[in-house]
C-alpha positions in Angstrom: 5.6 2.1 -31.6 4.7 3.4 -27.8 2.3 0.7 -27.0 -0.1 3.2 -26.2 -3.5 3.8 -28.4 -4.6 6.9 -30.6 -7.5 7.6 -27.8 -5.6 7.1 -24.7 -2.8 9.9 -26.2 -6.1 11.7 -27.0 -7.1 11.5 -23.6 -3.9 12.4 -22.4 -3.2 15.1 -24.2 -6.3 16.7 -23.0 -5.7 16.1 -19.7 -2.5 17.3 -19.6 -4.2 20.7 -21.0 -6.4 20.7 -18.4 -3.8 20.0 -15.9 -1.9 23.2 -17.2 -4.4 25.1 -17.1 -4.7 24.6 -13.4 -1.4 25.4 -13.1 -0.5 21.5 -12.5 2.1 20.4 -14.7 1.2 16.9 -16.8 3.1 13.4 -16.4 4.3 12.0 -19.4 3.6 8.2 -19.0 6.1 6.0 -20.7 5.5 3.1 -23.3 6.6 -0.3 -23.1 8.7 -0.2 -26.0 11.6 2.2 -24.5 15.6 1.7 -24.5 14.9 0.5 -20.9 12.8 -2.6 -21.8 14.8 -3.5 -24.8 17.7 -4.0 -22.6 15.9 -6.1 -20.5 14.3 -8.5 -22.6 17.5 -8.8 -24.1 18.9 -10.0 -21.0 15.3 -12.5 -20.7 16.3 -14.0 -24.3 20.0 -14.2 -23.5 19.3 -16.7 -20.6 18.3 -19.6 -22.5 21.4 -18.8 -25.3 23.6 -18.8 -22.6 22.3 -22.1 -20.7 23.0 -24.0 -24.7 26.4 -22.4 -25.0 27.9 -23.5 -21.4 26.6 -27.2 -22.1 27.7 -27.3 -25.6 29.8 -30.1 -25.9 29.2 -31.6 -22.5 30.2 -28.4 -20.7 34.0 -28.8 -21.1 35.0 -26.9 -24.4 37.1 -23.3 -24.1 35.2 -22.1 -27.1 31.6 -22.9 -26.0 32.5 -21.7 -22.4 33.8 -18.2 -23.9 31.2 -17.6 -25.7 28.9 -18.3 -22.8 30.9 -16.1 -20.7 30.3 -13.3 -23.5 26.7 -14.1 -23.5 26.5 -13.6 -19.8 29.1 -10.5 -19.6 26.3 -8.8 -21.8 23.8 -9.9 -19.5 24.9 -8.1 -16.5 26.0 -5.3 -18.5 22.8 -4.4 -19.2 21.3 -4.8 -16.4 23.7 -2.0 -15.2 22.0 -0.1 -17.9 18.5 -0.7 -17.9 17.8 0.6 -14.6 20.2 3.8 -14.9 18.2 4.5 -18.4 14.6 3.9 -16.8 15.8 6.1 -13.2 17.7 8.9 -15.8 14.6 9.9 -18.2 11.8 8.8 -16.6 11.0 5.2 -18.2 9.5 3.3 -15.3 7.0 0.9 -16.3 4.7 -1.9 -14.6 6.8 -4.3 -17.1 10.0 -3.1 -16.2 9.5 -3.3 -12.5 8.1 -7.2 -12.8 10.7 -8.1 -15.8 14.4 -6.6 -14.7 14.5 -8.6 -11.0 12.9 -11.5 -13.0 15.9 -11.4 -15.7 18.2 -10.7 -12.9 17.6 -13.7 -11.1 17.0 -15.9 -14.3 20.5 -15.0 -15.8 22.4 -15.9 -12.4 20.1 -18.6 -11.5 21.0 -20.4 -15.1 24.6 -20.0 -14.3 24.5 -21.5 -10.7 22.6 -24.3 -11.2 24.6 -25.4 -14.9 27.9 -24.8 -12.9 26.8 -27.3 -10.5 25.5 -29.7 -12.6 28.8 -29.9 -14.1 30.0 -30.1 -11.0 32.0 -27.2 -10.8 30.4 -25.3 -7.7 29.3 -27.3 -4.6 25.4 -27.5 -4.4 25.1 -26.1 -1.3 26.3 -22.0 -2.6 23.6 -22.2 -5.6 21.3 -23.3 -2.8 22.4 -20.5 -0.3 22.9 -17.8 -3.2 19.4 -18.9 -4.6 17.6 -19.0 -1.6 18.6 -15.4 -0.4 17.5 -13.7 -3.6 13.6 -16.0 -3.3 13.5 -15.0 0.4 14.3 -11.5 -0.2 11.3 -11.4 -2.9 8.6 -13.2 -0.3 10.1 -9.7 2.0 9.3 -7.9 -0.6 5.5 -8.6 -0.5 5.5 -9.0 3.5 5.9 -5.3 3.6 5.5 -3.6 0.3 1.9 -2.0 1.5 4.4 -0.6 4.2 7.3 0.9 1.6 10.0 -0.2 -0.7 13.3 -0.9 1.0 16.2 1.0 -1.0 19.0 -0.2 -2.2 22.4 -0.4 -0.2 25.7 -0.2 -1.0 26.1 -3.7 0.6 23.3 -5.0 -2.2 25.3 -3.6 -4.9 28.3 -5.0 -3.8 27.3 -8.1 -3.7 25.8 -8.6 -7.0 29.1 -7.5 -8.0 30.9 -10.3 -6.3 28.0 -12.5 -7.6 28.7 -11.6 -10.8 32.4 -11.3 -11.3 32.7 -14.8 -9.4 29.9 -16.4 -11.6 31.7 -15.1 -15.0 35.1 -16.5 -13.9 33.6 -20.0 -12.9 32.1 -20.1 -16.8 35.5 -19.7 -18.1 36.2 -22.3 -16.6 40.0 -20.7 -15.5 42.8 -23.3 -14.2 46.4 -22.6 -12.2 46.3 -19.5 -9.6 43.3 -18.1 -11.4 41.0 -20.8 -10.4 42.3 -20.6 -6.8 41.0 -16.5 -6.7 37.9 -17.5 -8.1 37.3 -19.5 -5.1 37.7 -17.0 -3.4 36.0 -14.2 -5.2 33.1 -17.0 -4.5 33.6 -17.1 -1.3 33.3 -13.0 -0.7 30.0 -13.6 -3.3 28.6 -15.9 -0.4 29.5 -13.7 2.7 27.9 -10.7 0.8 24.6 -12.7 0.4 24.1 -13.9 4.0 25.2 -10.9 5.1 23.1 -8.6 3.0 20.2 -10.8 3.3 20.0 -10.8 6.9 20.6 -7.0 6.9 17.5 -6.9 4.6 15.6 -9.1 6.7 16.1 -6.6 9.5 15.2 -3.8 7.9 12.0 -5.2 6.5 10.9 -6.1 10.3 11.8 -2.5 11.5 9.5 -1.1 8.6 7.1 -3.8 9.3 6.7 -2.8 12.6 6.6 1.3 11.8 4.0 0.3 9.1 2.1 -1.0 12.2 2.2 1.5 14.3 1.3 4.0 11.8 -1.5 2.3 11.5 -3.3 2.0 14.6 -2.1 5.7 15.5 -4.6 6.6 12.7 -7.2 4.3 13.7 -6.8 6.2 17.1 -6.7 9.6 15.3 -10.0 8.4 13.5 -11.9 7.3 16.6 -11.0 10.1 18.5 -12.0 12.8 15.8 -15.2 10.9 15.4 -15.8 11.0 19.6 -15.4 15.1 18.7 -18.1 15.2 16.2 -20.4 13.4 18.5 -19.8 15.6 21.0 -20.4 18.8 19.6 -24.0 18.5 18.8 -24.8 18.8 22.6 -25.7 16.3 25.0 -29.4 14.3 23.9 -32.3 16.1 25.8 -33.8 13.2 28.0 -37.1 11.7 26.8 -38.8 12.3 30.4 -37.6 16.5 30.1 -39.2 16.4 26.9 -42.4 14.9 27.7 -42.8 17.3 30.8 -42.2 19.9 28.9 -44.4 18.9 26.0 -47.3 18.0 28.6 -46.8 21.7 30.3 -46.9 23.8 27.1 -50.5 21.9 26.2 -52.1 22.7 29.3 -50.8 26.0 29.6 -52.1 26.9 26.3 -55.4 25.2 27.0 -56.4 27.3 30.0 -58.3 26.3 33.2 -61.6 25.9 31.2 -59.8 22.6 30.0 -58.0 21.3 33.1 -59.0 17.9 34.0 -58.3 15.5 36.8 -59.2 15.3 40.4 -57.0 18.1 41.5 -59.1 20.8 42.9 -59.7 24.2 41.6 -57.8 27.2 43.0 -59.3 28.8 46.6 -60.1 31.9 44.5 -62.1 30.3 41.9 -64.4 28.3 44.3 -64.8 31.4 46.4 -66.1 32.9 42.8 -68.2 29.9 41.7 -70.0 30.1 45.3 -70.7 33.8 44.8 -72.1 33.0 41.3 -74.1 30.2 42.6 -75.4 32.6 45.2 -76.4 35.1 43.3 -78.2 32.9 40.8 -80.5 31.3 43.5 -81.7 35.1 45.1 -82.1 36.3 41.6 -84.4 32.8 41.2 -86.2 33.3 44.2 -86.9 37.1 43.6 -88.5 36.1 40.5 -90.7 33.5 42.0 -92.3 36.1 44.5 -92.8 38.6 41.7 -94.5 35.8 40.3 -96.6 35.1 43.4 -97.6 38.6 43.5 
């Protein structure tokens, strides 16, 4: 079972054709149903086993408590493996990435808070431990648009402080063994503040990058649209233009259509006298023919 339907691997198989034929290799998507998931909703279904089995019996039997330590040894194993598996060969789903940090903090969350119900661990480290790992996830929305924030080495080691001190409080150990689990608890806590502000400084630095990055492209953007504008050449003014348009017409209309009480050229009334002159000796020359 792959989770995924006969015309969506249709689909995909033809795109990944198509995508070879351009030279462009294809992305094998993976299903829900891989190793990788298995293990982690394993770890989801384990929480509640593991919350009946360390208050069996009022919370105080060795039996109940080692099987609840068993229960929550698995737990953590696995989420060693899940994420190796889905990193190794490729199974990274949208379910994976939303159910392993769940299961994470489900499986320790249980633990704290049923230790210190059976007043075992003071109130105030579930509080402190909890608190980190819900403000680190609000982080992780403040500036996932902006990146992810890897994993450190500090991270690591403190879920492995987290863990190892969480298992040896649910055996419920007594003599010098309960004394180091104090203070393998203690290095658990120190690890979480410490980690947790680290975290909270990085996600401010990346923050602020994301930021800047930003408006340097809105800049960019304005700028390379000021360009465009500018290359098509300043806007001929409308006054230029109507001058011009007004001179082509009455250049192409001639003096016989010129109009306006400018007068005519000095050459052109010399010529219209000289016409009109003419007109009235040839008029009177014909009258006196006419007499005679």
């Amino acid at each position: 079972m792959t989770g995924v339907s006969a015309s969506t691997a249709g689909g995909a198989h033809a795109g990944g054709v198509r995508g070879a034929s351009r030279g462009t290799p294809a992305v094998r998507q993976a299903g829900v149903w891989n190793i990788a998931n298995i293990l982690t909703m394993i770890r989801l279904l384990l929480v509640p086993g593991f919350v009946a089995l360390l208050l069996a019996d009022g919370g105080y039997d060795p039996a109940w408590r080692a099987l609840a330590w068993a229960a929550f040894a698995v737990a953590m194993i696995t989420d060693v493996f899940d994420g190796h598996l889905a990193r190794t060969y490729n199974l990274v789903t949208d379910f994976g990435k939303i159910a392993d940090p769940i299961a994470d903090k489900a499986i320790m969350g249980a633990a704290l808070i049923c230790l210190s119900w059976l007043g075992e661990l003071p109130w105030w480290v579930t509080a402190v431990i909890l608190g980190r790992e819900l403000g680190i996830t609000v982080l992780r929305f403040w500036v996932i648009r902006f990146g992810v924030i890897p994993a450190s080495r500090g991270g690591k080691l403190k879920t492995l402080a987290q863990g190892t001190a969480a298992g040896m409080y649910v055996l419920a150990l007594t003599g010098p063994l309960a004394t180091l689990r104090f203070w393998v608890m203690a290095v658990a806590v120190v690890l979480t503040v410490a980690t947790g502000l680290d975290y909270v400084r990085q996600a401010v630095v990346l923050r602020r990058a994301g930021l800047a990055a930003e408006r340097a492209a809105r800049r960019e953007a304005a700028a390379g649209a000021g360009g465009t504008v500018g290359e098509v050449g300043p806007a001929v003014p409308t006054a230029t233009a109507s001058e011009a348009l007004v001179a082509t017409a009455a250049s192409a209309a001639g003096p016989a259509e010129r109009t306006g009480d400018a007068p005519p050229p000095a050459g052109e009334r010399a010529g219209r006298a000289r016409e009109k002159s003419q007109d009235a000796a040839g008029a009177r020359q014909g009258g006196g023919e006419t007499r005679r």
